[in-house]
Residue frames as qw, qx, qy, qz and C-alpha x, y, z in Angstrom:
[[0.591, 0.132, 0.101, -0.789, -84.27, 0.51, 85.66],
 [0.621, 0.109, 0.774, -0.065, -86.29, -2.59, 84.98],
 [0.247, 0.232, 0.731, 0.592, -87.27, -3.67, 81.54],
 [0.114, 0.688, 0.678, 0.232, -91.06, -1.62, 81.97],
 [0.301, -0.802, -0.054, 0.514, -89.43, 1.29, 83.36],
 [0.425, -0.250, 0.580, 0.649, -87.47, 1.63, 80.34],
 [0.266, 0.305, 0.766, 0.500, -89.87, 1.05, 78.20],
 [0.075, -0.777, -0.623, 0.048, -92.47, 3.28, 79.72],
 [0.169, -0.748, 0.105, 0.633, -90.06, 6.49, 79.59],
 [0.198, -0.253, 0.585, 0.744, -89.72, 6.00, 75.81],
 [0.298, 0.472, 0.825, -0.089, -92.93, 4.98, 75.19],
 [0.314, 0.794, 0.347, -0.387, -94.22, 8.38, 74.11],
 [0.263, 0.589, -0.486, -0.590, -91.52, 8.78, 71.36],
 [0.222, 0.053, 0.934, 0.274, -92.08, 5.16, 70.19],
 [0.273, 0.508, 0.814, -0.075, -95.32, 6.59, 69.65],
 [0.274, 0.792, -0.178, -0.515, -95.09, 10.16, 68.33],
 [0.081, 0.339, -0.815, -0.463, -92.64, 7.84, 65.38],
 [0.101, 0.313, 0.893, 0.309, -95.64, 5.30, 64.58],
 [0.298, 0.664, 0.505, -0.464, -98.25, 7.68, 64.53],
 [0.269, 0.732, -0.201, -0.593, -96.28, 9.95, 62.00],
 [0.109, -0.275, 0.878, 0.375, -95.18, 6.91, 59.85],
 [0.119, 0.349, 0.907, 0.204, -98.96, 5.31, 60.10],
 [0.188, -0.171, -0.134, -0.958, -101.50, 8.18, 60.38],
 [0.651, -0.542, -0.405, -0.344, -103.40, 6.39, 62.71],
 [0.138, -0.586, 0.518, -0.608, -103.72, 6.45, 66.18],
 [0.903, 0.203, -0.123, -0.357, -105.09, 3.38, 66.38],
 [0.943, 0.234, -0.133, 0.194, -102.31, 1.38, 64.61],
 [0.165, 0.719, -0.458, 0.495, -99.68, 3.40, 66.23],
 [0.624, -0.318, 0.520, -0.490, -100.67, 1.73, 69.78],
 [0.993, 0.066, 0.049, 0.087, -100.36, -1.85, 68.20],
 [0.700, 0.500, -0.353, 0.366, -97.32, -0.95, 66.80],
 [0.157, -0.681, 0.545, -0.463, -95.98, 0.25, 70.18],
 [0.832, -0.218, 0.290, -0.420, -97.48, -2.86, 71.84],
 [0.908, 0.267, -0.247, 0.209, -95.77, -5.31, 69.42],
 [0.334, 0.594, -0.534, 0.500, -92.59, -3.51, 70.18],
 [0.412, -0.546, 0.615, -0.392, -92.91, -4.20, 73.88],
 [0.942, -0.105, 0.286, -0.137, -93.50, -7.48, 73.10],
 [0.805, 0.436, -0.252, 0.314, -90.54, -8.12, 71.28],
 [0.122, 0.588, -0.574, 0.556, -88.23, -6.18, 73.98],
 [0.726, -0.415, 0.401, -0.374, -90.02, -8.26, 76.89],
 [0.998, 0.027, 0.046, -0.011, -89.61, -11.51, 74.70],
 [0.595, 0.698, -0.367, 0.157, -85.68, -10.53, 74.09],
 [0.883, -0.377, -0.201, 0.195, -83.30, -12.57, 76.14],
 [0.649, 0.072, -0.068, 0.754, -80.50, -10.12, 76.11],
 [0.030, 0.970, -0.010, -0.242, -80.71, -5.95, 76.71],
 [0.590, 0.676, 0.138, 0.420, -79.53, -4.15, 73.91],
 [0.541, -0.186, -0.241, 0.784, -76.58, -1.68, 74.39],
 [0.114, 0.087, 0.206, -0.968, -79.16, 1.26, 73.95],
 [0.215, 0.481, 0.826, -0.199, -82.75, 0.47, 74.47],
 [0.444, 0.732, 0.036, -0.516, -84.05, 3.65, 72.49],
 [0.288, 0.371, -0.621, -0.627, -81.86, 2.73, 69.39],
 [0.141, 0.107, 0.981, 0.079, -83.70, -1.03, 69.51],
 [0.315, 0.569, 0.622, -0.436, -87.20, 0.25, 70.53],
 [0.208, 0.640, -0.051, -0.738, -86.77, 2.92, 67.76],
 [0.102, 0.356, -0.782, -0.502, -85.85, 0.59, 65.48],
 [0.207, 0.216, 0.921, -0.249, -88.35, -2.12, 66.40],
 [0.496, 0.649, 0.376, -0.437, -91.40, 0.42, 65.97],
 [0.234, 0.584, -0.418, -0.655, -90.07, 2.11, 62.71],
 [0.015, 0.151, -0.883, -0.444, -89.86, -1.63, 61.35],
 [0.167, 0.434, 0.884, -0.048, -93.22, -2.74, 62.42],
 [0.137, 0.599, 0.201, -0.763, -94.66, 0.55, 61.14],
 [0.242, 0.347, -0.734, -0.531, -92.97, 0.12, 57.90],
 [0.075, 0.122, 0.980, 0.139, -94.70, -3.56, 57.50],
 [0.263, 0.629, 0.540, -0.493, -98.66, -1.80, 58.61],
 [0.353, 0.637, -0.166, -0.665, -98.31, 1.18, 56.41],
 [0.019, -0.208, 0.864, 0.459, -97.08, -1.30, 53.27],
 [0.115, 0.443, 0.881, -0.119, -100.52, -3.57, 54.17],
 [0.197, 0.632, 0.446, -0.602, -102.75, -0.11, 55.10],
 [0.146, 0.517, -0.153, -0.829, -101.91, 1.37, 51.52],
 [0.061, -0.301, -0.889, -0.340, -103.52, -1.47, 49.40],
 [0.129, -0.611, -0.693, 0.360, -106.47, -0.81, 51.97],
 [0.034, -0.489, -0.033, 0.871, -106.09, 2.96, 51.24],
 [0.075, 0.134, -0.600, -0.785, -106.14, 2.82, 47.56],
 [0.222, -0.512, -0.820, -0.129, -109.66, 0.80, 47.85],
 [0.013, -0.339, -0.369, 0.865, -110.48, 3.91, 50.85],
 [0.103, 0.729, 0.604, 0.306, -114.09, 6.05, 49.71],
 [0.105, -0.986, -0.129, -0.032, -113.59, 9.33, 49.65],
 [0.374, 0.633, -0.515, 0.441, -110.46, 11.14, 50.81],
 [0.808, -0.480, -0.338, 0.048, -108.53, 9.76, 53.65],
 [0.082, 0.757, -0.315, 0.568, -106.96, 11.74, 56.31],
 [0.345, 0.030, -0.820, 0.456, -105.07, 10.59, 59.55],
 [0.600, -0.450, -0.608, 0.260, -106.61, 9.69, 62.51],
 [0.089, -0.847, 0.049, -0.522, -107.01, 13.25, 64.39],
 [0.621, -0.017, -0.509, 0.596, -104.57, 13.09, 66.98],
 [0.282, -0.882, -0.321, -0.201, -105.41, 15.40, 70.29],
 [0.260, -0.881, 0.395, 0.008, -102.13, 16.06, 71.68],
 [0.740, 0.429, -0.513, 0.073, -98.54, 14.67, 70.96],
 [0.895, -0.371, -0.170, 0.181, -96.86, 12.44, 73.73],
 [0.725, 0.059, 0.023, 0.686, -93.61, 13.43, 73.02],
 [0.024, 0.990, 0.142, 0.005, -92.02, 16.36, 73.70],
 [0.738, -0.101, 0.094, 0.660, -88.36, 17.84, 73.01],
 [0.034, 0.915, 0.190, -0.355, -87.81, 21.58, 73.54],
 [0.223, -0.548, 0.481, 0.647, -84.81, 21.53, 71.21],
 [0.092, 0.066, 0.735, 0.668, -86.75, 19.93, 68.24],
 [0.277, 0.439, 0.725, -0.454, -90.42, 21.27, 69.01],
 [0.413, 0.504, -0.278, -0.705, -90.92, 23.34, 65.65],
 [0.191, 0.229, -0.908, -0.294, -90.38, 19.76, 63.74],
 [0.066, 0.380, 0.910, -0.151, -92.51, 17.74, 66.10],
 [0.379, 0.583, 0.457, -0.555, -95.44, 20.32, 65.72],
 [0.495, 0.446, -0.378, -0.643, -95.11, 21.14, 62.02],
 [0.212, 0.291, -0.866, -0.347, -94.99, 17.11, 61.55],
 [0.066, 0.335, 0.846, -0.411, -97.87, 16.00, 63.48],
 [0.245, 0.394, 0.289, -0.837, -99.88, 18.19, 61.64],
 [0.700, 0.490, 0.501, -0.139, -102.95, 17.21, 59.08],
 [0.380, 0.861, -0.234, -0.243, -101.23, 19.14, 56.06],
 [0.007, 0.668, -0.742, -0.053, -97.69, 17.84, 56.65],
 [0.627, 0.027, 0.723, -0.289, -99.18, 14.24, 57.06],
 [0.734, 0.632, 0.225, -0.106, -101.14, 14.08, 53.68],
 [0.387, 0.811, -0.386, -0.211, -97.90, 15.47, 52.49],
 [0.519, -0.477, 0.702, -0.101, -96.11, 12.26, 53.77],
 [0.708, 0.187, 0.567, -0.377, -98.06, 10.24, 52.39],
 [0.506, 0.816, -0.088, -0.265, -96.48, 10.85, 49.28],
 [0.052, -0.718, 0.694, 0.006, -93.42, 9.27, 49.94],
 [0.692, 0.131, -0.703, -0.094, -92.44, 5.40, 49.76],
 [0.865, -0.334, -0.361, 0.095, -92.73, 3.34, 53.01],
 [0.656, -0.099, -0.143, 0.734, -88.55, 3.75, 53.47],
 [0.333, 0.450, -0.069, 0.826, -88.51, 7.38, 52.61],
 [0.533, -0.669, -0.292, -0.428, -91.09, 8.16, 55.19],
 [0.865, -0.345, -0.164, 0.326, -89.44, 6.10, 58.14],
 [0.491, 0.049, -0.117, 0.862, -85.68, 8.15, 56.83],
 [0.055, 0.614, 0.163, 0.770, -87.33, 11.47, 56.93],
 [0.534, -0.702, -0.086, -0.463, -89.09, 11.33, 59.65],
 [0.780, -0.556, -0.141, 0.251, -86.66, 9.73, 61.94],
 [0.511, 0.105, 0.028, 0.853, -83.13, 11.63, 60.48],
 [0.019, -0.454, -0.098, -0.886, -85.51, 15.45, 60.14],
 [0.376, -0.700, -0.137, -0.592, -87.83, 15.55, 62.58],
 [0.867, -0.422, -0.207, 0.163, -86.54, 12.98, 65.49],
 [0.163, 0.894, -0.410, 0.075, -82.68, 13.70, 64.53],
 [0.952, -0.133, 0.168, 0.219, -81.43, 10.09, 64.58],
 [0.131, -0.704, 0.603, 0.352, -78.05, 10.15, 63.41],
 [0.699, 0.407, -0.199, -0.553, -77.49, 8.36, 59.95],
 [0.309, 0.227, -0.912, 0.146, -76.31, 5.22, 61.75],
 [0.376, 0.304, 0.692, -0.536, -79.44, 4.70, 63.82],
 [0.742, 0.334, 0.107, -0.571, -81.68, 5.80, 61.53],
 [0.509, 0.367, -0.663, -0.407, -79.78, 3.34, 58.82],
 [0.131, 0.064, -0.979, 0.145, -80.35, 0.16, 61.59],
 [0.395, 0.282, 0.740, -0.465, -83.75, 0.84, 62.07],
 [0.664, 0.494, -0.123, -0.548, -84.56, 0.30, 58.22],
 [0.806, 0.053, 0.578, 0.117, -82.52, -2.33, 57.54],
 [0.655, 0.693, 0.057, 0.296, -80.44, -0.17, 54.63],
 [0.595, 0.043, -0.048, 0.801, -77.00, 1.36, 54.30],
 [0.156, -0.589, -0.186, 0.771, -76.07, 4.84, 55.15],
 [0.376, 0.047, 0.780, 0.498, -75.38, 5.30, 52.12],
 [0.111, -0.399, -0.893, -0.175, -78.86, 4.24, 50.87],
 [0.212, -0.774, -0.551, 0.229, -80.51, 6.41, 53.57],
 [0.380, -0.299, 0.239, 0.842, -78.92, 9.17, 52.09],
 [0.168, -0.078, -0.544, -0.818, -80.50, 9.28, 48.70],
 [0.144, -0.490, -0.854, -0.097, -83.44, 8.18, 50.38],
 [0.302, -0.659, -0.488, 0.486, -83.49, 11.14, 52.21],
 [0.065, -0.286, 0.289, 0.911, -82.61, 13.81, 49.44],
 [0.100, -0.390, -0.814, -0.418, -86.18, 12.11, 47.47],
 [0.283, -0.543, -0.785, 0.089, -87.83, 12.69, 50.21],
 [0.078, -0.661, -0.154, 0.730, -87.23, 16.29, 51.37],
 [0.012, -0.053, -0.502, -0.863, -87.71, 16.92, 47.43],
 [0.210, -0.449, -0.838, -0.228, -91.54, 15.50, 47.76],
 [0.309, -0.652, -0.572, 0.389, -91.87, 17.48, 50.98],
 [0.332, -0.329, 0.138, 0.873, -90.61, 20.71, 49.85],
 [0.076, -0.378, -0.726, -0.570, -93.14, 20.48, 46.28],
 [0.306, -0.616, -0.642, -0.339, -95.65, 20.45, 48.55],
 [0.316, -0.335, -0.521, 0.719, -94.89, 23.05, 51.52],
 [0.147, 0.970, 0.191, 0.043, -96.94, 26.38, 51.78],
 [0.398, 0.693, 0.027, 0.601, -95.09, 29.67, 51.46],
 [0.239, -0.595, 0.234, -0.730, -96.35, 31.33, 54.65],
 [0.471, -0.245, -0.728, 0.435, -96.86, 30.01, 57.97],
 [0.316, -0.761, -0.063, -0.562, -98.60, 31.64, 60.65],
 [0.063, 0.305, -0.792, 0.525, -97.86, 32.01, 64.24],
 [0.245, -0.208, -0.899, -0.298, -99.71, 30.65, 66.71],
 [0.016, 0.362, 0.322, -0.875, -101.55, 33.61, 68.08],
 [0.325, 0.259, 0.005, -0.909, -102.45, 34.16, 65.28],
 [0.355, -0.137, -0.861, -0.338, -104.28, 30.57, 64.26],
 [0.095, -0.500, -0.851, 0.131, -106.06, 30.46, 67.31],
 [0.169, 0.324, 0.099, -0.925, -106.99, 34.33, 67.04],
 [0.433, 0.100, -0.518, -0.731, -108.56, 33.46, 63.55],
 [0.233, -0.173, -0.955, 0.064, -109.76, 29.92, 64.99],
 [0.072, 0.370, 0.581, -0.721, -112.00, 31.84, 67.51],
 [0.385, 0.484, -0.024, -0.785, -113.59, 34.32, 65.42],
 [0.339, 0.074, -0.764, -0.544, -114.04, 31.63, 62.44],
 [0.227, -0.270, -0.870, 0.344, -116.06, 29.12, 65.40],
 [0.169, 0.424, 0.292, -0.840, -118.01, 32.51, 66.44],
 [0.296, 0.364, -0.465, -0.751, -119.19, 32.88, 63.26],
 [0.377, -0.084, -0.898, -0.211, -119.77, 29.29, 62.16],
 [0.059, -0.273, -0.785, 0.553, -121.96, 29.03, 65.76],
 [0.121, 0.531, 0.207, -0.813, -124.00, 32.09, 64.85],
 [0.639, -0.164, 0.603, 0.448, -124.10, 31.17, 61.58],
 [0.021, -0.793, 0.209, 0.572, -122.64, 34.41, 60.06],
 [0.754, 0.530, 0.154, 0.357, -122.04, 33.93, 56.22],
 [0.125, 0.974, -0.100, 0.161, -120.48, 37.26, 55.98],
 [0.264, -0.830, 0.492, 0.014, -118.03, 36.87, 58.94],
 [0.750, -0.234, 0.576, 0.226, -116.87, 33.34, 57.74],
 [0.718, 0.663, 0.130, 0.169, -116.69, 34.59, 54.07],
 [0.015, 0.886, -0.344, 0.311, -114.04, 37.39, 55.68],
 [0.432, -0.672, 0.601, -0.031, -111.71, 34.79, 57.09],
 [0.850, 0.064, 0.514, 0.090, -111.46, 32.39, 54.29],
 [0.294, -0.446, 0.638, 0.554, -109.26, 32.46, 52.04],
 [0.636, 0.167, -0.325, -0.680, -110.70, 33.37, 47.73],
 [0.590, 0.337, -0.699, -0.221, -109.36, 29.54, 46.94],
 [0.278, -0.376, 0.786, -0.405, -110.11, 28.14, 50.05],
 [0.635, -0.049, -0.682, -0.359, -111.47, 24.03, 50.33],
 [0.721, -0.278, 0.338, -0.538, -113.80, 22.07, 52.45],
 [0.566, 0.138, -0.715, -0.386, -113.16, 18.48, 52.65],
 [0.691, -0.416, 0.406, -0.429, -114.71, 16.20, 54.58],
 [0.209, 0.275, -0.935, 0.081, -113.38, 12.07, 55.20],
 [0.718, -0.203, 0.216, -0.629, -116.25, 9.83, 55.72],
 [0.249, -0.208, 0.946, -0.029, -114.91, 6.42, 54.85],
 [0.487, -0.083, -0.648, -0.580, -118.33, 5.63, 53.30],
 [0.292, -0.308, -0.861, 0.280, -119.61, 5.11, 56.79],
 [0.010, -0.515, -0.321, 0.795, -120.88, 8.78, 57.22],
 [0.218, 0.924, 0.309, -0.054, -122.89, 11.23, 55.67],
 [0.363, -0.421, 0.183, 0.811, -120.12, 13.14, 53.70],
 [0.394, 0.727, 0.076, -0.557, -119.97, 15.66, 51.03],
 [0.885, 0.437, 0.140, 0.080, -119.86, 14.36, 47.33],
 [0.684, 0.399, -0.007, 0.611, -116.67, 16.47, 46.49],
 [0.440, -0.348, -0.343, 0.754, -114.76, 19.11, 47.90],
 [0.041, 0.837, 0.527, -0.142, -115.99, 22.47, 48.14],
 [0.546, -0.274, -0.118, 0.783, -114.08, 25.19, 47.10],
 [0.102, 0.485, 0.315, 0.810, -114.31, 28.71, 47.07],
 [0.048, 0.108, 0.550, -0.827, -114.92, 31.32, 50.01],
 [0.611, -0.070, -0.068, -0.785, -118.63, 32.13, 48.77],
 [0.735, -0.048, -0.593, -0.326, -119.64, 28.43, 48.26],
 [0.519, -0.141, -0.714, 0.447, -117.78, 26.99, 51.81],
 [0.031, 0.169, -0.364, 0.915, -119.38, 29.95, 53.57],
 [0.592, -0.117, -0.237, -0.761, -122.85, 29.43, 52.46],
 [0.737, -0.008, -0.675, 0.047, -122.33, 25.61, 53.14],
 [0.224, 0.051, -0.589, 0.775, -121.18, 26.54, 56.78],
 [0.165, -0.153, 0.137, -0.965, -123.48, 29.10, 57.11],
 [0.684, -0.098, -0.362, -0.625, -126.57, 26.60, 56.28],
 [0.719, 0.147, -0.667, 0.133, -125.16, 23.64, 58.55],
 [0.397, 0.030, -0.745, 0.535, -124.19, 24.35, 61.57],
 [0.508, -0.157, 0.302, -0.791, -127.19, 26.44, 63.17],
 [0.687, 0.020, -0.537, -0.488, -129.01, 23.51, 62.39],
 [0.768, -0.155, -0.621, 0.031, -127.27, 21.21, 64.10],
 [0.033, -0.132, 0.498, -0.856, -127.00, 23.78, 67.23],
 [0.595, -0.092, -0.027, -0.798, -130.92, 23.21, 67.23],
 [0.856, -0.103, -0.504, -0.054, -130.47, 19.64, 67.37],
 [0.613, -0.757, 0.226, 0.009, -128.15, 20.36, 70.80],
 [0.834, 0.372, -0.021, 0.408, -125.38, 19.53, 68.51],
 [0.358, -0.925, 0.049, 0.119, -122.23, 21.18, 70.68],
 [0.518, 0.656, -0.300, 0.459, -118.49, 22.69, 69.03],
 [0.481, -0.862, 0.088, 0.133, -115.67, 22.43, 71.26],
 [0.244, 0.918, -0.287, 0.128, -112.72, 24.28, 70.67],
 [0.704, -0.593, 0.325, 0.216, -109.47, 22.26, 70.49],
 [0.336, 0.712, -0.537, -0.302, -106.14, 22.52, 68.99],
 [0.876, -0.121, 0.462, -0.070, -105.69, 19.07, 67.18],
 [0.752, 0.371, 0.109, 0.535, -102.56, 18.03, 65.05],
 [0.343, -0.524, -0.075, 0.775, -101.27, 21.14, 66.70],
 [0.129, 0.126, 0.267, 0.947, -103.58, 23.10, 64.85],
 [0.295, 0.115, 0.467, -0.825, -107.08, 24.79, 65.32],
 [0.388, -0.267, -0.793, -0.387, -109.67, 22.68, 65.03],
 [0.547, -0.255, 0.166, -0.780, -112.75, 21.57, 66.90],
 [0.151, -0.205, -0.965, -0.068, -114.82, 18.33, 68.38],
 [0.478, -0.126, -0.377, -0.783, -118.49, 18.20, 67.47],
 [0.027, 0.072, 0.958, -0.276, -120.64, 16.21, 70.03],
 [0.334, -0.326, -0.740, -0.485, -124.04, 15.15, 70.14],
 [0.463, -0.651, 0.127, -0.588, -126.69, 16.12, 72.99],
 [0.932, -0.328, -0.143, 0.052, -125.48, 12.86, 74.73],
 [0.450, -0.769, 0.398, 0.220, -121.55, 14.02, 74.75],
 [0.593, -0.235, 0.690, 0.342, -120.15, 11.95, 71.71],
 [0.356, -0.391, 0.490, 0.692, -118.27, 12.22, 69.16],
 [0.726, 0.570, 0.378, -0.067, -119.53, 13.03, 65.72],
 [0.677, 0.531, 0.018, 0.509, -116.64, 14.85, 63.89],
 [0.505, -0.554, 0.048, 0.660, -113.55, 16.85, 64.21],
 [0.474, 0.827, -0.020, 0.301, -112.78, 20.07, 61.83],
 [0.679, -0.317, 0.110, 0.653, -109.36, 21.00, 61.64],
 [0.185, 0.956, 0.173, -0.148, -108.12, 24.42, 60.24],
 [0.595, 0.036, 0.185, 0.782, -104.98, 25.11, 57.84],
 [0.018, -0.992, -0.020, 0.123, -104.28, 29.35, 58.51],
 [0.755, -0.062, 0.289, 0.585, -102.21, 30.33, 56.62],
 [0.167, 0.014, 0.154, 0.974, -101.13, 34.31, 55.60],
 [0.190, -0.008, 0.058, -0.980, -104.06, 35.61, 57.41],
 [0.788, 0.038, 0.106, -0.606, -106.83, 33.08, 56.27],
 [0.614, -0.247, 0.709, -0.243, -108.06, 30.00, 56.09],
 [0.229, 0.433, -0.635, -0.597, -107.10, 27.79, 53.39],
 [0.582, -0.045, -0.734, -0.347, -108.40, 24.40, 53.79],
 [0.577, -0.343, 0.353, -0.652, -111.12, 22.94, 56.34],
 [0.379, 0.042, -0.923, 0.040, -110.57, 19.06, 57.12],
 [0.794, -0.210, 0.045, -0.569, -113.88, 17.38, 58.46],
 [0.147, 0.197, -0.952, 0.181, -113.51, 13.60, 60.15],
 [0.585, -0.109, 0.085, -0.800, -116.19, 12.25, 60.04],
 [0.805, -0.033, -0.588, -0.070, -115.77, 8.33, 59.65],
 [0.715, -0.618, 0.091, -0.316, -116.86, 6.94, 63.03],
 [0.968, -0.013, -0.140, 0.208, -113.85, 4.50, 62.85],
 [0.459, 0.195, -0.240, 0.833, -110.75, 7.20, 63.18],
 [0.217, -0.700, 0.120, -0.670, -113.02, 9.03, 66.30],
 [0.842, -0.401, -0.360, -0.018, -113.07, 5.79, 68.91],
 [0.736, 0.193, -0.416, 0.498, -110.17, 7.42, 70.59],
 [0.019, -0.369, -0.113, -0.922, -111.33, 10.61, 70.91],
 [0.314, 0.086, 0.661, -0.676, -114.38, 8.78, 73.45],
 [0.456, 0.458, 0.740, -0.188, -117.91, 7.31, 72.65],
 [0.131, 0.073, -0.515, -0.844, -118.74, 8.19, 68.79],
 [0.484, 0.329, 0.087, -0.806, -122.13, 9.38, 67.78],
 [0.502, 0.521, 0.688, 0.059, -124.84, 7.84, 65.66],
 [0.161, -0.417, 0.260, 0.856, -124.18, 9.97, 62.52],
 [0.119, -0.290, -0.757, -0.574, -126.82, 8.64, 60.30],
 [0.156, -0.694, -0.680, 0.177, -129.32, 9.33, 63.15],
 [0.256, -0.641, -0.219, 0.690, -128.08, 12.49, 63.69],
 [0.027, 0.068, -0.571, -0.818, -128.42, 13.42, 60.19],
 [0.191, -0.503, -0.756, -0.373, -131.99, 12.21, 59.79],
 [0.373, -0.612, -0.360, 0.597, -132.25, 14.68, 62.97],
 [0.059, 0.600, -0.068, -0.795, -130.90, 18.08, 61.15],
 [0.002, -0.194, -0.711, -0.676, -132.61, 17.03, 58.07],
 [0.132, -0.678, -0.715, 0.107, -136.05, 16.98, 59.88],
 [0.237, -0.628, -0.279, 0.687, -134.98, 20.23, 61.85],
 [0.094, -0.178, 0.358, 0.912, -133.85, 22.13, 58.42],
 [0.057, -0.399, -0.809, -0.428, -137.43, 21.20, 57.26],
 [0.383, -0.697, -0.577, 0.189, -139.33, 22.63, 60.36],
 [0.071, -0.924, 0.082, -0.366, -139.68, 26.89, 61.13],
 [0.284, 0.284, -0.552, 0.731, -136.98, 28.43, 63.66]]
């Protein structure tokens, strides 16, 4: 195969590994991009082109994320990856991993980790490098990637749920939670949330977000319940999709474009926590992004005005 032939069959793990390392989708696509540019600019072929490429992204990942988390720590509000809409990769022998890692929960839980431990985890647990690949695309002993990798599954572990649901039964609950929210049923969305359950939304200080998170089934129901008819009256339109391989939605405006994604964590039976996106900057992927300040000054008017 030629050098872009190569690259272009690997391409979609070089990306499923910077997406989960940077939480953007975005910087994941530079980082792939560098990487072909370094394998085009290399005068030699490597004796396996996936262990280079893998190694390549993982390093330039590592260097972003280092930069992005200054940037992070400065962030307004909470910040949550880059909604992702499907995962490039696919591997029927490790597909539980890729989907539980690609998801908004398991992400944030990353995020906990150091640069390095990130990179080992995610390329030794969810990829299954062997701990001679994974140690040449960090640039540390085995060794090294060892203890790096016993930290890290501690961090991740701390923070796992208990239960799990299948996924029948997320998008069963997804449906009927969307019905509801459309219609907007307090009752039925009080009866599928979970007591302790939280709303948060991610606006970046470019959006209309809420001050703090919401929590509690009465309070996130009412909130729901008061919100979204509204912006159905404005021609504001919910479509149903599963993003981070989980149920969620994209919110468009009467033109078609983008104003936010909600994501759903189900989890024994209900729904525990509701991620909003809502900064216009992590939706440009996703197609044309809304005016969100207009469209606010829109269901403010409406909420003022009879049915």
């Amino acid at each position: 195969m030629s050098k872009v032939e190569e690259f272009e069959e690997l391409r979609p793990l070089l990306f499923s590994i910077a997406y989960r390392i940077l939480g953007s989708v975005s910087e994941a696509e530079d980082a792939v991009q560098e990487t072909w540019l370094r394998f085009d600019g290399s005068a030699t072929r490597p004796t396996s082109t996936k262990a280079f490429l893998s190694a390549a992204v993982t390093r330039i990942s590592i260097d972003v994320l280092r930069s992005a988390r200054v940037r992070r720590e400065e962030y307004v509000g909470p910040w949550f990856p880059e909604p992702l809409l499907s995962d490039p990769y696919q591997d029927p022998e490790r597909s539980v991993e890729l989907a539980d890692s690609v998801s908004m929960a398991a992400l944030l839980l990353l995020e906990r980790l150091s640069p390095l431990e990130r990179a080992v985890f995610l390329l030794r647990e969810v990829f299954a490098f062997g701990f001679d690949e994974v140690a040449a695309a960090v640039g540390r002993s085995e060794a090294a990637c060892r203890q790096l990798l016993v930290r890290a599954r501690r961090h991740m572990e701390a923070g796992r749920p208990r239960f799990a649901a299948d996924r029948q039964e997320r998008q069963e609950l997804a449906t009927r939670f969307f019905d509801a929210l459309k219609n907007g049923d307090v009752g039925g969305l009080r009866n599928l949330l979970a007591a302790d359950v939280q709303m948060v939304g991610d606006g970046g200080g470019n959006a209309p977000q809420l001050a703090r998170a919401v929590m509690g089934a009465e309070k996130v129901a009412r909130l729901l319940g008061a919100v979204y008819p509204v912006l159905n009256r404005i021609d504001v339109t919910c479509e149903p999709h599963e993003l981070n391989g989980q149920p969620g939605a994209i919110f468009r405006d009467r033109d078609g474009k983008v104003l936010q994604t909600l994501v759903l964590d189900v989890l024994d039976g209900q729904i525990q926590t509701i991620r909003a996106v809502i900064n216009p900057d992590k939706l440009g992927h996703l197609g044309p992004v809304a005016d969100v300040w207009a469209v606010d000054r829109e269901a403010r008017r409406a909420r003022r005005q009879p049915n």
